[in-house]
C-alpha positions as CSV (number, residue, x, y, z in Angstrom):
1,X,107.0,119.9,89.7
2,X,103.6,119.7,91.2
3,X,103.6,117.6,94.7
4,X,100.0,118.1,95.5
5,X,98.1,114.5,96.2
6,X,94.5,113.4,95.9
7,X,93.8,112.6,99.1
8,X,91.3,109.2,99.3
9,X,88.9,108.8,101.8
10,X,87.5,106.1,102.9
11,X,84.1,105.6,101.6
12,X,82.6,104.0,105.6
13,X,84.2,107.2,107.0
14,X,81.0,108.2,108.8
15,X,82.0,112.2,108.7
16,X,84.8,113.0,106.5
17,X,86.8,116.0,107.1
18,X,86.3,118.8,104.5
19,X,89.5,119.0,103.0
20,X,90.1,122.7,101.4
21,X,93.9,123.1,99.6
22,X,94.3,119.2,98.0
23,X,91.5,117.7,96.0
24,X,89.9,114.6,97.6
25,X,87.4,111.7,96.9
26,X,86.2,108.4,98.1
27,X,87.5,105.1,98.3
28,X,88.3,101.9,100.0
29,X,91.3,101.8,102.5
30,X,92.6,98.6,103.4
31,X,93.8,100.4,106.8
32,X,93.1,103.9,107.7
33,X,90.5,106.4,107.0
34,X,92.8,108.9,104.5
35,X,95.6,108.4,102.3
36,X,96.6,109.5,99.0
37,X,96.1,108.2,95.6
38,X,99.3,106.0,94.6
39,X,100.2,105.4,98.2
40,X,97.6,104.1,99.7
41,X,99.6,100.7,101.0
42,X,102.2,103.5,102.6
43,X,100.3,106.1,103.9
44,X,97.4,105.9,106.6
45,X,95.7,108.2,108.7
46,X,93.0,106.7,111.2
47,X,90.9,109.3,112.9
48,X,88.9,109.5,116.4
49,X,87.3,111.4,117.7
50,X,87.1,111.7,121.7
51,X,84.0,109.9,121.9
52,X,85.0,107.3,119.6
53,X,88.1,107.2,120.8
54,X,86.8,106.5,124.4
55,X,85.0,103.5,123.1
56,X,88.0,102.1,121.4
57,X,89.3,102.4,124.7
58,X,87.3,98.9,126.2
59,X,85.8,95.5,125.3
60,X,85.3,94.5,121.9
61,X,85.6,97.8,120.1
62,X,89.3,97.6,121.7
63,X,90.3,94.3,120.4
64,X,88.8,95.7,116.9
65,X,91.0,98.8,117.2
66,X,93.9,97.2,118.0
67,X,93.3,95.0,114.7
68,X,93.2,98.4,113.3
69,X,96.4,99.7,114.5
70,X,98.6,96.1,114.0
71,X,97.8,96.7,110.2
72,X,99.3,100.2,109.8
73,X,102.8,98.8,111.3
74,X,103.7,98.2,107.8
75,X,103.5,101.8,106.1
76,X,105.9,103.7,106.2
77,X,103.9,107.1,107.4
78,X,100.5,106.3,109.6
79,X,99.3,108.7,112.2
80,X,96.5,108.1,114.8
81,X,94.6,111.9,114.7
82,X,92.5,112.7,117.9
83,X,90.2,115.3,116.6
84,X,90.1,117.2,120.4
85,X,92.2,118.3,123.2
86,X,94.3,116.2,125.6
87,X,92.5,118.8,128.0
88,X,88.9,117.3,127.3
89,X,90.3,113.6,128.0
90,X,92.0,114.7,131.1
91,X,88.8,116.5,132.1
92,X,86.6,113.9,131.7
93,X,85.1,115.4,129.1
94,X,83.0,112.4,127.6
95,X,80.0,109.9,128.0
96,X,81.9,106.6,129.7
97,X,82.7,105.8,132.9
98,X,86.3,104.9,131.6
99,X,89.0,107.1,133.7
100,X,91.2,109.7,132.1
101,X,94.4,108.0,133.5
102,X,93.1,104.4,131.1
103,X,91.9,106.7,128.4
104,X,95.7,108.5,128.5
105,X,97.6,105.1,129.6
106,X,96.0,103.7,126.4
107,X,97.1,105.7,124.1
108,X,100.9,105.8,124.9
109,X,100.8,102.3,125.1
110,X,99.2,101.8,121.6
111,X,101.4,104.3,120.4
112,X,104.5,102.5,121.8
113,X,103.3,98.9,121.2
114,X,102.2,99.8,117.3
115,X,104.5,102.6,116.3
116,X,102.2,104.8,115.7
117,X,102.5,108.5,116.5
118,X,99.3,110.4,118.6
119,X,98.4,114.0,116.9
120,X,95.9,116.2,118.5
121,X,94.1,118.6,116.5
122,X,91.3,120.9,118.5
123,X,88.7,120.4,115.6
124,X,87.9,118.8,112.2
125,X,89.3,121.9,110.4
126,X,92.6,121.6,112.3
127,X,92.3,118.2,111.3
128,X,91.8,118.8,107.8
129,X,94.7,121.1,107.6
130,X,97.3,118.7,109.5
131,X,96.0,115.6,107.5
132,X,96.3,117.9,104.1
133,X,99.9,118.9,104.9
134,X,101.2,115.4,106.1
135,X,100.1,114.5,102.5
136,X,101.9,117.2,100.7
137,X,105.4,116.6,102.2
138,X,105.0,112.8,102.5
139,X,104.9,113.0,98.6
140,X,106.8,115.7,98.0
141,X,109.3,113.5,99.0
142,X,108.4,110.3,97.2
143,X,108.5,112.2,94.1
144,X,111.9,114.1,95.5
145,X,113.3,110.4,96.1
146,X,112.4,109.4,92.5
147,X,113.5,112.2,91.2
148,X,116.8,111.9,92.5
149,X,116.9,107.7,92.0
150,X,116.6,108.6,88.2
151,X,118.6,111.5,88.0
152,X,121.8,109.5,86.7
153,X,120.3,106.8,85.2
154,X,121.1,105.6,81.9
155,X,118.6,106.1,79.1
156,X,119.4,102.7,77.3
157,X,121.1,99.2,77.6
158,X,125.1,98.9,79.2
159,X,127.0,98.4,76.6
160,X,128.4,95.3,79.0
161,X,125.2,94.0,78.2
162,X,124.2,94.5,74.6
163,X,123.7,91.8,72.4
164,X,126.5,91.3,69.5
């Protein structure tokens, strides 16, 4: 059986990743900025980068964020991707006079508070890759589960339950 998604992205995603094994195309994500199609209420990937990520990390953009991250506590697979190092945060490696520690502190506590796990990729391709293969095993094993739900199913009515 073939397991490979479509993976959606969502059409304000500013710069999409180039996604190179599963075939991909736009749309509109209630939460998240990738999923596949079929699951898109169950699967959610939301992005940053560093930069972006900073700016999440104070004021209004953080209450909007956290918005964000509150809706995805209902699917069963979301992932918050940093696209870039812990080593850049640490560093300083960014336009805002925000401290590593809060940039750091912020992101295990959102992870914590909203059960949502923090992935670091170096780049967008490393991105791309992890966000392609999160997708193939997430429904590899929805269709694996179905597979197996239907497996001894019976075909037509109980007998129990036939009409005379």
């Amino acid at each position: 059986m073939d397991y490979r998604p479509t993976i959606v992205i969502d059409s304000r995603e500013q710069a999409p990743l180039v996604f190179r094994n599963l075939a991909s195309g736009p749309g509109t994500l209630t939460s998240g900025d990738y999923s596949f199609s079929g699951c898109e209420e169950i699967f959610a990937i939301e992005r940053k980068s560093i930069p972006d990520l900073v700016s999440c990390c104070a004021g209004s953009n953080r209450e909007r964020f956290e918005r964000e991250l509150h809706r995805l506590r209902g699917y069963r697979f979301k992932r918050l991707l940093i696209v870039g190092t812990r080593a850049e945060i640490e560093a300083g490696d960014y336009r805002s006079n925000i401290k590593p520690q809060s940039v750091l502190h912020t992101l295990s506590a959102f992870e914590a508070r909203y059960d949502c796990p923090v992935v670091f990729c170096p780049d967008p391709t490393a991105g791309a890759l992890q966000v392609e293969s999160w997708a193939y095993w997430f429904a590899r094993e929805i269709v694996k589960s179905f597979e197996a739900f239907t497996k001894g199913a019976p075909s037509g009515p109980r007998k129990d339950t036939a009409a005379a």
